[in-house]
N, C-alpha and C positions, 0 to 999 in steps of 0.2 A: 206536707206529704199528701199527695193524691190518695183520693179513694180505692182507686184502683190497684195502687201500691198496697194498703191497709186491708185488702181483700185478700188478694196475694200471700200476706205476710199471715193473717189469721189459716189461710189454707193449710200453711206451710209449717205453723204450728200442731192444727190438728192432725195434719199428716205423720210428724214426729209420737205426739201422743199416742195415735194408731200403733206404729211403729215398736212404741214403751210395750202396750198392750200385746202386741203377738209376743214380742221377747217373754213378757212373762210366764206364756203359756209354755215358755222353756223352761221357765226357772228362776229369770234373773227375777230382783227384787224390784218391787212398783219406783218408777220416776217420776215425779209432779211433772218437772220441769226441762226434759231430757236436752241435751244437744246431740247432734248427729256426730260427733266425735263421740262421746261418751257411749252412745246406742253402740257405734262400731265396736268399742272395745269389747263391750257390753256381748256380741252377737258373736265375737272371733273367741271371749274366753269360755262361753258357753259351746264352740261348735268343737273347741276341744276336747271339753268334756263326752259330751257326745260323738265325735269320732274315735275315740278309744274305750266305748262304752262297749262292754261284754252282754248288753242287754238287745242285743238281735240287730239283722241285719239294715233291719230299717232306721235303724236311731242312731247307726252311722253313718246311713244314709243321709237321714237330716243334719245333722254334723257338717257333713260335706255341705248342704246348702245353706247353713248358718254361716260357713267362711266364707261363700260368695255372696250371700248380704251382707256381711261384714266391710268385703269389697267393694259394693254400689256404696255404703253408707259411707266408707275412708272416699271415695269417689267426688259424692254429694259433698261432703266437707270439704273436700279442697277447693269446689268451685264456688261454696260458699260466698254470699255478696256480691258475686259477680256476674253470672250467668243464670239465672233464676229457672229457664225451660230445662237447663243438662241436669242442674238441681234436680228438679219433680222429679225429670227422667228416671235419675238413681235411685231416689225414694220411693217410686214406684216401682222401679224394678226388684228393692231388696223389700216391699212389703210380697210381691208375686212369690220370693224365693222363702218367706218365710214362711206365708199361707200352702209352700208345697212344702218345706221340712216339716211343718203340721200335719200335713196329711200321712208323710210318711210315717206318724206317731199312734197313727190309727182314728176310728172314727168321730172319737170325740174331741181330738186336738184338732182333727180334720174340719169339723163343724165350728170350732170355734176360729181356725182362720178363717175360713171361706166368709162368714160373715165382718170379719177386719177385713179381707181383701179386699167385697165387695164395699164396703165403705170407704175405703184407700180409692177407689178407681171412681166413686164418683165423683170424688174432690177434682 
């Protein structure tokens, strides 16, 4: 295995890590070892919660954008093994959608994506 591969493959792990980490700031429970199948599940049965949540308009707001990281993350899993740039792609875009259903939690959920986003995006 090239180095270059082994580089890749370590990004690609911190990246899911990140990933674990914003989820939690939802709620779910801490994952050592996550897979992007399991995060998906993980983001669509939290965004449920949170879309039908009587607790303001913002926290269905993030609801809604937890089911569409849910979809880059079911996205990133199918192309899984295959395509490694559509991979990042998805994983970065459902860290972008997570670091903004944080925000819409207010400013201390807000604070702690922006600093996972900003760590998502230099990988």
């Amino acid at each position: 295995m090239s180095s270059w591969w082994v580089g890749r493959r370590d990004g690609l792990l911190a990246e899911l890590a990140e990933l674990a980490g914003l989820l939690a700031v939802f709620g779910a429970d801490p994952v050592e070892d996550p897979g992007v199948g399991e995060l998906a599940d993980t983001a669509a049965a939290l965004a449920g919660e949170y879309r039908t949540s009587g607790r303001g308009e913002g926290v269905r707001a993030a609801g809604t954008l937890l089911d569409e990281a849910a979809a880059e993350l079911r996205a990133a899993d199918r192309f899984r093994g295959t395509l490694l740039p559509v991979v990042v792609r998805h994983l970065r875009r459902a860290v972008a959608l997570l670091a903004s259903a944080c925000a819409r939690l207010g400013p201390v959920a807000g604070a702690l994506a922006g600093g996972q986003a900003r760590a998502g995006a230099a990988w």
